[in-house]
N, C-alpha and C positions, 0 to 999 in steps of 0.2 A: 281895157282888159277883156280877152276872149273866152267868157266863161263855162264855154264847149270845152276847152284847154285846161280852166282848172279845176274843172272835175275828171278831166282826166288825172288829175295831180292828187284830188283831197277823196273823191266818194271811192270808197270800199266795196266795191261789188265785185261779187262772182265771174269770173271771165272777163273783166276789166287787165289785159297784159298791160296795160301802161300805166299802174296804179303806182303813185311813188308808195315804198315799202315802210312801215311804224319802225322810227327808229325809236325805242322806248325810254324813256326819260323818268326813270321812280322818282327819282331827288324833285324832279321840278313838281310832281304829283304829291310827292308828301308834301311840299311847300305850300300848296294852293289846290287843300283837297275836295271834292267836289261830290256830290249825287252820285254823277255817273262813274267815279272812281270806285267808289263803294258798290256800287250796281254791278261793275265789272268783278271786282273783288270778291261779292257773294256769288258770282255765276263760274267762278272759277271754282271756288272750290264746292259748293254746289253738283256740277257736273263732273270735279276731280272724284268724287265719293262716287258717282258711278263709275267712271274707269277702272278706279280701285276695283270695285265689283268685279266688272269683266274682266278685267286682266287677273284678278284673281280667278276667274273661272275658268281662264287657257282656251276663252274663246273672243273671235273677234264679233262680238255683237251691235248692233243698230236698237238703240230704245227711242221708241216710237211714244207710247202714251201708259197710262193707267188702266186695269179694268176695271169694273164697280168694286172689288174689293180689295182695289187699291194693290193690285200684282201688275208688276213693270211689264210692258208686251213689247219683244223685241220683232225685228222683220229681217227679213232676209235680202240681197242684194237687187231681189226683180221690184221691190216694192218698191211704190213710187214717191214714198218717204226716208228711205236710205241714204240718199247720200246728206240731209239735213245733220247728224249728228258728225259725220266728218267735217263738214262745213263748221259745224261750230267751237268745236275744236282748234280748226285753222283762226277761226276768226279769235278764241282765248289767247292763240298762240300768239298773232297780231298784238291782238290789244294790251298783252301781261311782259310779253318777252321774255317768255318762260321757255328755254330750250327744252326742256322737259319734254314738251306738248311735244313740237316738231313728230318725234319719230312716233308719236303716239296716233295724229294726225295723217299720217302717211301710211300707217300702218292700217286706218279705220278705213281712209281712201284707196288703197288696193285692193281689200277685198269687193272692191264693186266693179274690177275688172273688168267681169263676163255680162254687167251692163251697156259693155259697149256695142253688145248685137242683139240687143232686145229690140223687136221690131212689132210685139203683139198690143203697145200699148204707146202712149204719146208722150210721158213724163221721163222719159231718158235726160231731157231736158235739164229737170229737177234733178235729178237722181248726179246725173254726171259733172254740171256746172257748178251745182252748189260743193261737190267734194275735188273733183279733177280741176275743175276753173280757178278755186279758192287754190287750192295747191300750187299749181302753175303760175301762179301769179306771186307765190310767195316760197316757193320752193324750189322755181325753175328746173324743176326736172326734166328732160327733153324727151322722155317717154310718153306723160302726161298728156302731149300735144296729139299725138296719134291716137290715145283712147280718146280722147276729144273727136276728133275728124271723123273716126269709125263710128262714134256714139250719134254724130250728126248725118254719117249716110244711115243711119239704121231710123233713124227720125223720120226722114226723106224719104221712107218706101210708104209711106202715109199717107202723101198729098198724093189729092185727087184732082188732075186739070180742072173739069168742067168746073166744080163748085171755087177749084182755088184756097184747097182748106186741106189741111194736117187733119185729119181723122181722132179720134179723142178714142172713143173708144170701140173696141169690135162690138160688132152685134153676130152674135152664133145662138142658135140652137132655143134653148130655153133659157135663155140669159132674162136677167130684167130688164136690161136695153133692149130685148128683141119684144118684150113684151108691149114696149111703151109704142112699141110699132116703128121706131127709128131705121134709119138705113145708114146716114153718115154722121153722127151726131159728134158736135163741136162743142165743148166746154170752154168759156172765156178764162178758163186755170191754162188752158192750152199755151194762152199767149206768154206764159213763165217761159216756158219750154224755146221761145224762138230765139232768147239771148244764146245757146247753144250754137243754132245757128249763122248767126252772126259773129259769133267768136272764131267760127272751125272757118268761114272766109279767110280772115285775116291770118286765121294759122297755116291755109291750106293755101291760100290766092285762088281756090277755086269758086268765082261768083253765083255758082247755083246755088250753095245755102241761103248765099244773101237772097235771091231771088224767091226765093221759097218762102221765105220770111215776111219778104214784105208783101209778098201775092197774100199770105195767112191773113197779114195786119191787116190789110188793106178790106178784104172784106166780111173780117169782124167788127171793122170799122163801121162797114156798111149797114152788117146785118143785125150785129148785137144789141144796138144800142136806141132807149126808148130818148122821145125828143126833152125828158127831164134832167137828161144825163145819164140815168142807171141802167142798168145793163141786165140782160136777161142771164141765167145760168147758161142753157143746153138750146143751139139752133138746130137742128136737123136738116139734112142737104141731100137734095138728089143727088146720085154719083152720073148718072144717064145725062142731066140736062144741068147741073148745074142749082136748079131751083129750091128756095124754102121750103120744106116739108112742114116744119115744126117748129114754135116759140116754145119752150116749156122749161122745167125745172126739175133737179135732180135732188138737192139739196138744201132748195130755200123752203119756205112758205109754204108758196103759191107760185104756177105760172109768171104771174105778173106783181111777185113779192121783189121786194130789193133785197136779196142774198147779202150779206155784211161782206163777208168774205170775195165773194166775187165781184162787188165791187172796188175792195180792195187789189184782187189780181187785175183789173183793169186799170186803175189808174197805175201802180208800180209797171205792169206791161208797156203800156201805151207809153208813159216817160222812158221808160226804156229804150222802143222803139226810134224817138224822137233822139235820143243822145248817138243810136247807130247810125241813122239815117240824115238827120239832119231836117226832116221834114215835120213841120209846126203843126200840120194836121194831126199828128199823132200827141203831141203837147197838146194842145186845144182840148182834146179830148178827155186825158187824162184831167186836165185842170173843170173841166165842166164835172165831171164824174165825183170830185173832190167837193165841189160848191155841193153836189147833191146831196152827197151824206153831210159835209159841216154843217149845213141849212135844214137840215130832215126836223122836222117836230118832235122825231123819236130818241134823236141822239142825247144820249148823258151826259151830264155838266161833266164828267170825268172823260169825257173822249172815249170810251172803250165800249165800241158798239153792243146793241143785241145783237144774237146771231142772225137777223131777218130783221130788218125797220120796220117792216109791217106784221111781225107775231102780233098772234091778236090777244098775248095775256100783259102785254107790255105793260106795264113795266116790270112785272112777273116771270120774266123771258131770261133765259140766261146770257151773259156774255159772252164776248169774242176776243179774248184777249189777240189770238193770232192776227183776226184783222185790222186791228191799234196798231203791232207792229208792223204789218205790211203796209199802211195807212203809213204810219211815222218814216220809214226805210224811205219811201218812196219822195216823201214832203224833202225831207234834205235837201233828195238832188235837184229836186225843182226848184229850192230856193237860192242853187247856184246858178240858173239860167235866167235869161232878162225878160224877166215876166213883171208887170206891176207889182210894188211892196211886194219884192221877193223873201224881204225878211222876215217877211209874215208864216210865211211856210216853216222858215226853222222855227220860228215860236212857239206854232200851232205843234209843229211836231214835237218840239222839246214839252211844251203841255200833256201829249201821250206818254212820251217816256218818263216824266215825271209818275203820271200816272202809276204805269206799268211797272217802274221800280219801289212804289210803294207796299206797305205790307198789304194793301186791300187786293194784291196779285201776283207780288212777287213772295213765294211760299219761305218758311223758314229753312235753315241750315239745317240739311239731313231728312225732312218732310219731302211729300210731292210725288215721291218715287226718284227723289235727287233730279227732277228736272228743276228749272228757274222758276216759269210763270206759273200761274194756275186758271182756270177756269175759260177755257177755250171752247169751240163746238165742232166737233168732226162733220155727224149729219146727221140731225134728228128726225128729220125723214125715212133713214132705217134704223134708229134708234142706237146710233154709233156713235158712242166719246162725247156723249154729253155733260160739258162741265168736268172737263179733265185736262190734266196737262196734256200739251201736245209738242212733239221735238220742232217740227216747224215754227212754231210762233218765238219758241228760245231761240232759235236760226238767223229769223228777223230782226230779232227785239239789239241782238250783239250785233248784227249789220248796222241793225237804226245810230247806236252807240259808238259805233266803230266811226261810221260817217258823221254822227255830229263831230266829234273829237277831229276827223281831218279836217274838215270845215272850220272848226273853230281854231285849231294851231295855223291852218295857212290864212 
């Protein structure tokens, strides 16, 4: 069996066009009803009570997170958590066969249209795969394909030859990245962003996304990564020569803290990587980065990181619920390629999502601000969305869900 092939068949990602489609089956699900049935169930209507909201308010909104006094904060189209609530959406629509969703879903994804020429920032990536990708893939609209391609040449005005690197974020003026003394600073969230371009190849036949991509992977391959597995947050790159500037951190710890989260976007990236390309050094990688959080001293018998492995009030630190399910999302699809006790991955993963659909994080019916999870960490570094729901981590959490479930029916 070629299990390149069928994950192209069972995992549920973003910009995955060859994904066979959920044909939904209630009868066989009330027959043999399960965790993740009810998990699915409470996130349906969980996230239906906000809909209801916005469509009662005759506008098309993005809910983002909670602020400390628990008031919903929605964003706008340029944010580079936007297109998560249409993604998960698509993905209820998937998982419930609720024709309902559909136009609801399509509706939340069009308004992210004029994402397709943002070119001031690197998460078009996020912003357009998780809503356009998921769409396309489930909605076949032949529109969809072109805000894709446009969304991946506006990505592409980023990469810098010499370093070989997609640019993360601007440094201008009196920014705090101009402060930290940065010139090209790369974020390993960056590597979300390259499934975009890998996707808009095969939509477009034009092989310079792909090229870009793998130029990206290749030397955050190189540069991100300490020899325990984990991975720095923020490199800094000459754009003149090419060279290291800066190891540091934006969002962890410390410098040299293990960021939960990033290394969360590193193992999902890197398998990523490995299912477009076909090349093991990007598996490798991801799988080492995996050993290092499962093995950490810091990690919880519940699977659901600190936001940093190394906070120094641990176990007094809060969690991360987003990085469990980018951690779980990720584990699936590696446990459909020929890795040693591949099965160990779904296990491990289904241990998170057990986790994560329990009440110690998945919030009650109508609480939360009607997202799913709770207690996630934005950056407490600037003192942002600490221990609050966050729409990404519900994004994940029904990818992880969506993916066990094709896995387990094929």
């Amino acid at each position: 069996m070629n299990v390149k092939n069928v994950l192209r068949g069972v995992v549920a990602c973003a910009g995955i066009a060859a994904c066979v489609q959920f044909t939904p089956a209630p009868e066989a699900r009330a027959a043999r009803p399960d965790w993740t049935d009810k998990a699915v169930e409470n996130a349906r209507k969980q996230i239906g009570l906000e809909i209801d909201t916005i469509e009662a308010s005759g506008k098309c909104l993005n809910p983002v997170t909670l602020t400390p006094g628990g008031k919903v904060v929605y964003c706008g189209y340029a944010d580079w958590r936007s297109g998560f609530f249409p993604g998960s959406v698509w993905y209820l629509y998937e998982l419930t066969g609720d024709e309902s969703l559909r136009p609801l879903a399509e509706k939340y994804t069009e308004a992210l249209d004029k994402a397709k020429t943002l070119t001031w920032h690197h998460d078009i990536g996020f912003i357009i795969n998780c809503s356009y990708g998921n769409g396309l893939r489930l909605a076949r609209k032949e529109a969809y394909k072109d805000v894709m391609v446009q969304a991946a040449k506006s990505l592409c005005t980023r990469f810098h030859e010499k370093p070989g690197v997609i640019q993360s974020w601007n440094v201008t003026g009196n920014s705090w990245q101009a402060k930290r003394g940065w010139e090209c600073p790369v974020i390993i969230d960056n590597m979300m962003n390259l499934e975009l371009l890998f996707e808009a190849t095969k939509l477009s036949g034009d092989s310079t996304f792909y090229k870009v991509a793998v130029a990206h992977a290749d030397r955050t391959l190189k540069e991100h990564f300490r020899p325990d597995g984990s991975c720095y947050h923020v490199i800094d790159y000459s754009k003149a020569d090419g060279s290291v500037r800066h190891r540091q951190t934006a969002q962890g710890y410390a410098d040299e803290s293990a960021w939960s989260r990033g290394q969360a976007w590193a193992i999902y990236g890197f398998t990523m990587c490995y299912r477009e390309t076909g090349d093991r050094k990007y598996l490798d990688q991801a799988l080492k980065t995996f050993r290092f959080m499962k093995n950490h001293k810091n990690l919880p018998k519940d699977l659901v990181p600190y936001w940093d492995m190394d906070a120094p009030k641990i176990p007094n630190e809060p969690r991360d619920a987003s990085s469990a399910a980018v951690i779980a999302s990720a584990l699936y699809e590696i446990s459909t390629y020929d890795v040693p006790d591949a099965a160990s991955y779904k296990d491990y993963a289904d241990r998170i999502l057990q986790s994560l659909a329990s009440p110690a994080y998945t919030a009650p019916l109508g609480e939360n601000g009607r997202f799913v999870l709770m207690h996630s960490v934005g950056s407490i570094p600037h003192n942002s969305e600490i221990d609050v729901p966050l729409n990404y981590a519900d994004y994940y959490y029904l990818e992880a869900i969506k993916r066990k479930k094709d896995i387990e029916k094929n």
